[in-house]
C-alpha positions in Angstrom: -13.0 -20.0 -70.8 -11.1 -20.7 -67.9 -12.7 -22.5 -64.7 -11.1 -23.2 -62.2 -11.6 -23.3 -57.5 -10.1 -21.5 -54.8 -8.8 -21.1 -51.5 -6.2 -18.7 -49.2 -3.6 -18.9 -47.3 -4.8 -18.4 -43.6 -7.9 -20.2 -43.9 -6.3 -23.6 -45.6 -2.4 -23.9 -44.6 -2.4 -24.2 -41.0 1.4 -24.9 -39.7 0.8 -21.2 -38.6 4.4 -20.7 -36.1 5.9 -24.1 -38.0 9.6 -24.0 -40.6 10.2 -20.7 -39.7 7.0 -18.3 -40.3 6.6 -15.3 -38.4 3.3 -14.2 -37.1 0.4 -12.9 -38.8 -2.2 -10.3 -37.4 -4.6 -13.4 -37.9 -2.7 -15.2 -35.6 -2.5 -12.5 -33.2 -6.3 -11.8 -33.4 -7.0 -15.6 -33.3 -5.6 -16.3 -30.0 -7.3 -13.5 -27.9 -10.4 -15.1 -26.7 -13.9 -13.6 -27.5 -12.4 -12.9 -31.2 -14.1 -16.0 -32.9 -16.5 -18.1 -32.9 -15.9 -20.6 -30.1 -12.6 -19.5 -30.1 -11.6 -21.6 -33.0 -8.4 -20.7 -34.6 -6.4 -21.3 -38.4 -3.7 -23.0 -36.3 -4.1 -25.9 -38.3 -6.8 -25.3 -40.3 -6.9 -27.7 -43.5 -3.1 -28.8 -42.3 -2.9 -27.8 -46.3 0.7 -26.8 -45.5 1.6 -30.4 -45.3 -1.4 -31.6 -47.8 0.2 -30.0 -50.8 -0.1 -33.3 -52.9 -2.9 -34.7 -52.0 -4.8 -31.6 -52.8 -3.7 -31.1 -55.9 -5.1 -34.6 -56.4 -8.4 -33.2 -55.6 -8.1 -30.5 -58.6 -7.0 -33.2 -60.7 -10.2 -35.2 -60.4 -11.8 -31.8 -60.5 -10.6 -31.2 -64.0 -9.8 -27.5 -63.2 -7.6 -25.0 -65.4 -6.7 -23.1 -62.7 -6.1 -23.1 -59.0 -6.7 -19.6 -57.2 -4.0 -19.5 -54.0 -2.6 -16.7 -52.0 1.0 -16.5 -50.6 2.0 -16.0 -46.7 3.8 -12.6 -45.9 5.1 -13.8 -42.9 5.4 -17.5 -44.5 7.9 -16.2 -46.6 9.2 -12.9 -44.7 8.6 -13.6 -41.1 8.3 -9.7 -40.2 7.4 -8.2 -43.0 10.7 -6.3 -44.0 12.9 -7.9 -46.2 16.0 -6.2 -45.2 15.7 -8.0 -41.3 14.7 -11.6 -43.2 13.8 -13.7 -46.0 12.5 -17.2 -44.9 13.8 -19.9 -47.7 11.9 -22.8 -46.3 9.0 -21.1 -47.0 10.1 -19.5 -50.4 10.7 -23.6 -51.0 7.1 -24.5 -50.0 5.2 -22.0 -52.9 7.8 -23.3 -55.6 7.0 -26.9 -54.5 3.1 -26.1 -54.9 3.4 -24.0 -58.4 5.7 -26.6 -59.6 3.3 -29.4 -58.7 0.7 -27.2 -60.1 2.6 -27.0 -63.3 2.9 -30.5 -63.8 -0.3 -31.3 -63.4 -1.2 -28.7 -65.8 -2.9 -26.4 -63.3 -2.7 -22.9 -64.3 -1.8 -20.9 -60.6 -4.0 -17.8 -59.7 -1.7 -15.9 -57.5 -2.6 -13.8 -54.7 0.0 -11.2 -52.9 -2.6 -10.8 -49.9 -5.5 -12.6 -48.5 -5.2 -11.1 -45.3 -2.7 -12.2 -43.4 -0.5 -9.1 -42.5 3.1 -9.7 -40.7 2.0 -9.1 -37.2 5.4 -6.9 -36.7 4.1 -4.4 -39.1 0.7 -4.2 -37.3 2.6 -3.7 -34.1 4.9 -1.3 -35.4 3.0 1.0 -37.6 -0.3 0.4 -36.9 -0.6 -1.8 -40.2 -2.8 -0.3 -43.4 -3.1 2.7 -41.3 0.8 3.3 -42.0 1.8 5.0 -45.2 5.1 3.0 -45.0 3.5 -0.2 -45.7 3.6 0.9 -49.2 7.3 0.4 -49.6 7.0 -2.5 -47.5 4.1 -5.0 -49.0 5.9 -3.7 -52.4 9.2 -5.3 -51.5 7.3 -8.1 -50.8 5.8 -7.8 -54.3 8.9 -7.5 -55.9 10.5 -10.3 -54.2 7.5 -12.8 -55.6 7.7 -12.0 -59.0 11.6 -12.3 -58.6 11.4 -15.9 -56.5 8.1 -17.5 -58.7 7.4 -14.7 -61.6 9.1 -17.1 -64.3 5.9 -19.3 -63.8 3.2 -18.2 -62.2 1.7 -15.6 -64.7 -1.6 -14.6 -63.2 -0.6 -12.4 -59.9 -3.6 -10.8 -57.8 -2.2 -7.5 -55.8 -4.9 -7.9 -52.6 -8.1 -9.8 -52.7 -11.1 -8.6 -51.5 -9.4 -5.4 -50.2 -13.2 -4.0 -48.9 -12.9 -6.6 -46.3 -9.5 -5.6 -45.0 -10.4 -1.9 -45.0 -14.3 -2.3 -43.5 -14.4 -5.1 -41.1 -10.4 -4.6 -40.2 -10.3 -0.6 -39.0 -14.2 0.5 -39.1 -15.8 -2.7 -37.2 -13.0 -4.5 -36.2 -15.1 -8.2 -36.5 -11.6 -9.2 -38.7 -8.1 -8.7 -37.6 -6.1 -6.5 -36.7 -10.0 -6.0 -34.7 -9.6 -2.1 -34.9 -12.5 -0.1 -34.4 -11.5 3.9 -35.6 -15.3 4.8 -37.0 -15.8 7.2 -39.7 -12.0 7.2 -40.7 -9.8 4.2 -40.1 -11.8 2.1 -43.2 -10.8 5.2 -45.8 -7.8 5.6 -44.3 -6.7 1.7 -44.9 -8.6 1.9 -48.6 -6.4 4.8 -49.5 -2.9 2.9 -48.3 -4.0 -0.1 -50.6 -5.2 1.5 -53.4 -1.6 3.6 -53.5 0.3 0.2 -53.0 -1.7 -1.9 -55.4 -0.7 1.1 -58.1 3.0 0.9 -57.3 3.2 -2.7 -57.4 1.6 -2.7 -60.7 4.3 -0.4 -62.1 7.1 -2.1 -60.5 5.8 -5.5 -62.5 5.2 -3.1 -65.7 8.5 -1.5 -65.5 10.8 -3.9 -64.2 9.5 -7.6 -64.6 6.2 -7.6 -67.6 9.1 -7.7 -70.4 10.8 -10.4 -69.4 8.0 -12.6 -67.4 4.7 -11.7 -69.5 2.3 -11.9 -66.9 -1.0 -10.0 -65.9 -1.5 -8.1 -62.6 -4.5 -7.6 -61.2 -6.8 -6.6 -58.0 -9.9 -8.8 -56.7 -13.0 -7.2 -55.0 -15.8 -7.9 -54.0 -18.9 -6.7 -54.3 -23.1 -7.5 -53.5 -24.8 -6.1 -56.3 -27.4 -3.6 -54.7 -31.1 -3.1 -56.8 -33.3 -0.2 -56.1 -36.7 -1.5 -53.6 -38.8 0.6 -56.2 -37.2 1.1 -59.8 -39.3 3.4 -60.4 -38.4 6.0 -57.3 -35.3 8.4 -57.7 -34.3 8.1 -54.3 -34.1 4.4 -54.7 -32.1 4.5 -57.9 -29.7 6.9 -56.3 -29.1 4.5 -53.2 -28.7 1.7 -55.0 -26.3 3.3 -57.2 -24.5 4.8 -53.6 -24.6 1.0 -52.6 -22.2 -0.3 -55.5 -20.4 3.0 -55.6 -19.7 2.8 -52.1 -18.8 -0.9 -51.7 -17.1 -1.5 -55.9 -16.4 1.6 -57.1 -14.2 2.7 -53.9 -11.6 0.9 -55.3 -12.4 0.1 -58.9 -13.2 4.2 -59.9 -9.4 5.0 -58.8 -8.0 2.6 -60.7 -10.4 2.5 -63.8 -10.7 6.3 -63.9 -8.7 7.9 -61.4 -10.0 8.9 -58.7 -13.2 8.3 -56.0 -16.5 8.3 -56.9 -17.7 11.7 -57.1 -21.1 10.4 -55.0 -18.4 9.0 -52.5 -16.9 12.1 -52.5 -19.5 14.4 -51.9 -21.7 12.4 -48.9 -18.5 11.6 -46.9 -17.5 15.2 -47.5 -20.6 16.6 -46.6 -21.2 14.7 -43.4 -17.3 15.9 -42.4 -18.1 19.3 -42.8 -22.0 18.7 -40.3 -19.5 17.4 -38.0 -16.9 20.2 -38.2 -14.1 18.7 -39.6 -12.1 21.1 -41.6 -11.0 18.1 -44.2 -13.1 15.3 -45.2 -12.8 11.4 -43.8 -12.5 10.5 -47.4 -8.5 10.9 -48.5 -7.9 12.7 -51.2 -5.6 11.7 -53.9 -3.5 14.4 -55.8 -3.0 15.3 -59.6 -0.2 13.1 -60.0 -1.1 10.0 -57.7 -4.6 9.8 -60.0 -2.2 9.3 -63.2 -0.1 7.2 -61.3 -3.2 4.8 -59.8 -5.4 5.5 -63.7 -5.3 1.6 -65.3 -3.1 0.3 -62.7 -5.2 -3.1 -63.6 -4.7 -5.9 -66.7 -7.6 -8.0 -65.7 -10.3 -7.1 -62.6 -10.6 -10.4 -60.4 -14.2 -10.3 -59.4 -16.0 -11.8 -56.2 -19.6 -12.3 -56.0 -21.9 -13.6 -53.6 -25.3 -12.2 -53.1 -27.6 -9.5 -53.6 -29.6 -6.9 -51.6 -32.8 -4.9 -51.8 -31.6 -1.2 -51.3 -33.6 1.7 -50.5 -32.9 5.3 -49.2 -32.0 6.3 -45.6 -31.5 9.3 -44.2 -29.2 8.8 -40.8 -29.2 12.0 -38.9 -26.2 14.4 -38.1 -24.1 11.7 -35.6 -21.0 12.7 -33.8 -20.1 9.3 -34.4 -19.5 8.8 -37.7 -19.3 5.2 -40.0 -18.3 4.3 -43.3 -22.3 2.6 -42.8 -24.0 5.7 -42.1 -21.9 7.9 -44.6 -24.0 6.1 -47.6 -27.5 7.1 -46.5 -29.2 3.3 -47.4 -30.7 0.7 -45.9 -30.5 -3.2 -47.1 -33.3 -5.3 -47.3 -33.7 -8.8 -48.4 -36.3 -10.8 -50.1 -37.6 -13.4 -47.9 -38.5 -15.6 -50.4 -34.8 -15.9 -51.5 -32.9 -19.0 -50.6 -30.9 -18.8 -47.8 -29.1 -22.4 -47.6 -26.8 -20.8 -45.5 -25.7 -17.6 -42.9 -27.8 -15.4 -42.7 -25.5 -12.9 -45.1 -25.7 -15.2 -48.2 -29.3 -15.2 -50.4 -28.8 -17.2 -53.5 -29.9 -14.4 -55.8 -28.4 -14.9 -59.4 -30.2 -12.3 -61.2 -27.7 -9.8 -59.4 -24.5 -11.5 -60.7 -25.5 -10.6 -64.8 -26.5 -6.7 -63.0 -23.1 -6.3 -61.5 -21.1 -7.5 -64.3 -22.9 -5.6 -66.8 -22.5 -2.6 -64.5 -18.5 -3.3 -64.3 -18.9 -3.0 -68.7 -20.6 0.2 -68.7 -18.8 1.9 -65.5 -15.1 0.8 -66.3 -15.0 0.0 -70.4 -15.5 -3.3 -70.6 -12.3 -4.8 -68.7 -11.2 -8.2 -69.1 -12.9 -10.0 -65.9 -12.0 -13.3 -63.9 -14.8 -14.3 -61.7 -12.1 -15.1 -58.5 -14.7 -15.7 -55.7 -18.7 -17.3 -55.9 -20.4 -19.9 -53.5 -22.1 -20.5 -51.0 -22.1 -22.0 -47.5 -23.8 -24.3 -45.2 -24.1 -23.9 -41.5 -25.4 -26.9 -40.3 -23.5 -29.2 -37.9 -24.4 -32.1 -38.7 -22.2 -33.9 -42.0 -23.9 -32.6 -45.4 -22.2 -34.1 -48.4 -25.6 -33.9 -50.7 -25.8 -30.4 -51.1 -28.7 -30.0 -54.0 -28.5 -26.4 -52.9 -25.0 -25.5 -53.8 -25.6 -27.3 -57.2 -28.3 -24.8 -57.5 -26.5 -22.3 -56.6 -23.5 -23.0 -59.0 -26.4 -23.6 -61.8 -27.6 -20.0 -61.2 -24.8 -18.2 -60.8 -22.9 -19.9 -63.6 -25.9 -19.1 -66.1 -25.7 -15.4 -65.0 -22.0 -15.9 -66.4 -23.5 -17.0 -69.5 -26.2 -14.7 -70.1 -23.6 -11.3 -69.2 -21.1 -12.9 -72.2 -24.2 -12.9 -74.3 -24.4 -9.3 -73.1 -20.7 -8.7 -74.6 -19.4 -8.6 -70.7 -15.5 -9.8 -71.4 -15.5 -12.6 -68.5 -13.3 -15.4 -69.3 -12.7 -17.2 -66.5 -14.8 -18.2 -63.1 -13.2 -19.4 -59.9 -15.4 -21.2 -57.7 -15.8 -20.7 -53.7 -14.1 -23.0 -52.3 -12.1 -25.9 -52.9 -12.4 -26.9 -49.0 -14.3 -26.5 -46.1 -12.0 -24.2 -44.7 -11.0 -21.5 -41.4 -13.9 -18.9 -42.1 -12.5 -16.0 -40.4 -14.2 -14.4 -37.2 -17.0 -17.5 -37.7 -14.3 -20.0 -37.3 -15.5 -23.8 -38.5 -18.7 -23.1 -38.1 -19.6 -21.6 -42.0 -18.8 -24.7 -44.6 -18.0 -23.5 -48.7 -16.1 -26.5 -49.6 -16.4 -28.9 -52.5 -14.9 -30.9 -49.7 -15.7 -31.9 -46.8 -13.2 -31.7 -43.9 -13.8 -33.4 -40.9 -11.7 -31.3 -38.6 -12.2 -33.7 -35.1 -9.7 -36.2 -37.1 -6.4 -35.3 -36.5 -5.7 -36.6 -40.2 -8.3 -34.2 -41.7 -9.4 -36.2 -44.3 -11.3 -34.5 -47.5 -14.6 -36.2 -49.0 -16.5 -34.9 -52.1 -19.5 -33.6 -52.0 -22.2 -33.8 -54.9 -21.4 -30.4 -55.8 -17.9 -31.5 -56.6 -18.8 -34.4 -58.9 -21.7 -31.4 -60.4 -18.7 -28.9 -60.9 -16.5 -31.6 -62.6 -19.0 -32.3 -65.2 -19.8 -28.7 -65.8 -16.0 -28.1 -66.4 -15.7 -31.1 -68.9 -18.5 -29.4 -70.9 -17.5 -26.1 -70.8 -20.6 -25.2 -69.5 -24.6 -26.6 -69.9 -25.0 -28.5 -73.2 -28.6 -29.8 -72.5 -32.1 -29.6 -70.0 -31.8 -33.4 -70.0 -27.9 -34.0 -69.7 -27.7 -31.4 -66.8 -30.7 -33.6 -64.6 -28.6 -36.5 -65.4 -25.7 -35.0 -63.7 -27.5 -33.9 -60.9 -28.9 -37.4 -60.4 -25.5 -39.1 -61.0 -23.6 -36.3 -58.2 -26.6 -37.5 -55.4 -26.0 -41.3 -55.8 -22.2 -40.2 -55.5 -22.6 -38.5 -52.3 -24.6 -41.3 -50.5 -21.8 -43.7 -50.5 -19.7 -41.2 -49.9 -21.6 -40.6 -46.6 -21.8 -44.1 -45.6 -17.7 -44.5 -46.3 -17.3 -41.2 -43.8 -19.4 -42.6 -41.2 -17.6 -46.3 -41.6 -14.1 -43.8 -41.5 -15.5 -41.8 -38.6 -16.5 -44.9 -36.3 -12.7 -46.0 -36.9 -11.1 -43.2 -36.1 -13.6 -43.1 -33.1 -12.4 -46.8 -32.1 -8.8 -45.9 -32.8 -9.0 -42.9 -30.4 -10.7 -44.8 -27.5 -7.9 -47.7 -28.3 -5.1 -44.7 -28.1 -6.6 -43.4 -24.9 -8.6 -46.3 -23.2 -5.9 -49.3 -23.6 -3.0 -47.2 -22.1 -5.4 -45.8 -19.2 -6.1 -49.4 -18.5 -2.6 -50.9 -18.8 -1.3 -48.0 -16.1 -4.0 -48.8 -13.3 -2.8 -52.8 -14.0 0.3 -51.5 -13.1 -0.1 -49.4 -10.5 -2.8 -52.1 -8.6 -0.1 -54.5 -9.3 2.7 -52.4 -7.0 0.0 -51.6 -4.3 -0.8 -55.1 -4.2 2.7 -56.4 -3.5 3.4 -53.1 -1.5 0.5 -54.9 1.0 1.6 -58.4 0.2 5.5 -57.5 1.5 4.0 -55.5 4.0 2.3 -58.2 5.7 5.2 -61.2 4.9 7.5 -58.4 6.6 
């Protein structure tokens, strides 16, 4: 079993214009005001561009197998198109970090995409909207199994592709910010889904011989329970729920095509509106073939679960991927919440949702690539009892669905650092580090959780009751001096900035009191 932390691109490198990296549609989206929270941007971000080593110091004392990344498009392609230009300083920069990976025996997770889209493509073909950016994000493909395939063995096409299609071109809360309700979401789904399929047979036909990787897709997914098991209704919109939010993109390339409950409620509410097609693409006889077991493992991500129970919205003109599924979520107040508002600590659903992925998709080989949890607290947390919980939970769940015959072999933990969270900036915290971003040096403490994870790794799991409170015990003592080191760090760097900017403030108006003081003095000798 595999276990290992992860992180992406965007949120984590920072050094977004530096060595010759074009723009992404993060960066682009960052920089308009009103986008984020506080207007915070991944300018910087973990400065993990320039923190390669010290970083993979951290996984060392984690004890991980594996380290979960995601590569730049524009990093390594500054507009997207590899015929205009190919980047070698930042080709140089992934070799560095797989080779350092390597030699610390750190297995590398690869990701193609976490997001960050060449800003040229958004510009000039409106992004995932764009049938071209098939041939395009497949050159890209192509290009990264050719520059790091020899060693990194583990690719991930896009990672939480959902995300990109829903919050990208149906709400626009992520970048490129688009808001085209009721068709932009399937529209984006259907582009990725197509390229993830041809990317997979481009590895299969051209590079699998010779490398001997695996290629995958990540998603993520809620699990969704029915409010009354008993009721129908409830069953049916809970199943709409997961078939709506997984199976969008895992039916296609499991089984070939949409869900058929997918299929028939966005096709339904097209025709009440009077459109002579439906919003939901439709893939043809071939394509289906083509896209059928375009997968070698799924990459799963897995936060919480909701409470789902039927909803009827009305006939709308204005249609939404949200109103198409006829649900409503609820949550159980008495679940944790440690910390947004989004994220209920609800373990139960994690065994749910992987036995689900068994029976729906025939038992595929699965890599948990995303679970945790966040805090959102300002103030400097680095005892956090409830993401020990949480891991306890979730990683139990784990346990329980292998005892179920559920072939997971690998979990990936949420996150290595406190990191850029998207359109919440700073402000939402998953690390097993803490970063304190008002330093200039960003400096990375452990929390307990980290200390909690490492002995969970050594032990490939939970041997005993007793052996499990000890760690727990052991991780809190940990984190208290870690605290009071921070807050002997933070006073010193808050000494060294009032040095930086008080001494030289106060050596300038010596100065310039010294020249109006002889100014008068030769004035009045004159």
């Amino acid at each position: 079993f595999l276990w290992g932390v992860g992180s992406s691109a965007y949120q984590t490198e920072g050094a977004w214009d530096k060595d010759g990296k074009g723009p992404s549609i993060w960066d682009a989206f960052t920089h308009k005001k009103g986008r984020v929270f506080r207007n915070e941007t991944g300018d910087s971000a973990c400065d993990g561009y320039y923190k390669v080593k010290d970083d993979i110091q951290l996984l060392k004392e984690l004890k991980v197998n594996h380290y979960l990344f995601s590569i730049s498009w524009p990093r390594i392609m500054p507009t997207g198109i590899k015929t205009e230009q190919l980047n070698e300083k930042g080709i140089q920069f992934y070799n560095d970090t797989i080779n350092s990976l390597l030699e610390n025996n750190i297995t590398p997770i690869v990701s193609l995409y976490h997001w960050d889209l060449p800003q040229v493509l958004q510009e000039k073909y409106g992004g995932w909207q764009n049938i071209s950016m098939i041939n395009y994000f497949n050159d890209y493909a192509n290009l990264c199994f050719e520059k790091f395939g020899d060693r990194v063995k583990h690719w991930i096409t896009f990672s939480n592709p959902w995300a990109v299609a829903e919050k990208g071109y149906e709400t626009g809360e992520h970048a490129p910010g688009l808001k085209l309700g009721g068709c932009g979401a399937y529209k984006a789904a259907h582009h990725i889904i197509k390229t993830h399929a041809k990317v997979w047979h481009s590895y299969n036909n051209t590079w699998r011989s010779e490398q001997q990787g695996m290629v995958g897709i990540s998603l993520t997914s809620g699990w969704g329970e029915p409010v009354d098991p008993h009721s129908q209704t409830d069953r049916d919109a809970a199943e709409r729920y997961i078939q709506f939010h997984l199976g969008w993109f895992a039916n296609p390339i499991y089984r070939g095509d949409y869900p058929e409950i997918m299929k028939n409620y966005v096709g339904r509410k097209s025709a009440q509106q009077g459109l002579g097609t439906s919003r939901l693409p439709t893939f043809s006889v071939q394509e289906k073939t083509y896209i059928k077991g375009t997968s070698d493992f799924l990459g799963i991500g897995h936060f919480t679960t909701r409470y789902v129970l039927q909803k009827s919205f009305p006939f709308l003109q204005v249609s939404s991927y949200h109103t198409d599924r006829d649900l409503a979520e609820l949550v159980d107040p008495k679940w944790p919440a440690p910390g947004p508002k989004w994220l209920y600590s609800v373990p139960w659903g994690f065994r749910r949702l992987l036995n689900f992925i068994k029976t729906q998709y025939g038992n595929p080989l699965i890599y948990v690539t995303e679970n945790g949890v966040s805090e959102k607290v300002q103030c400097t947390q680095l005892c956090d009892e409830w993401r020990i919980e949480y891991l306890k939970g979730y990683i139990n769940e784990i346990l329980k669905a292998l005892n179920d015959g559920v072939n997971v072999k690998g979990y990936t933990a949420w996150s290595l650092l406190d990191k850029f969270e998207w359109n919440k900036g700073f402000s939402e915290r998953f690390g097993f580090y803490h970063i304190d971003f008002r330093n200039k040096n960003k400096p990375r403490y452990p929390k307990a959780s980290a200390d909690y994870y490492k002995k969970i790794i050594s032990a490939n799991g939970f041997p005993n009751q007793r052996e499990v409170e000890n760690w727990y015990q052991k991780a809190m003592d940990t984190c208290s001096t870690t605290h009071q080191l921070r807050a002997t760090d933070s006073l010193i760097t808050h000494m060294e900035m009032v040095t930086e900017i008080v001494l030289p403030t106060v050596f300038t108006l010596c100065i310039l009191i010294s020249i109006v003081l002889l100014i008068f003095y030769l004035r009045s000798h004159s």
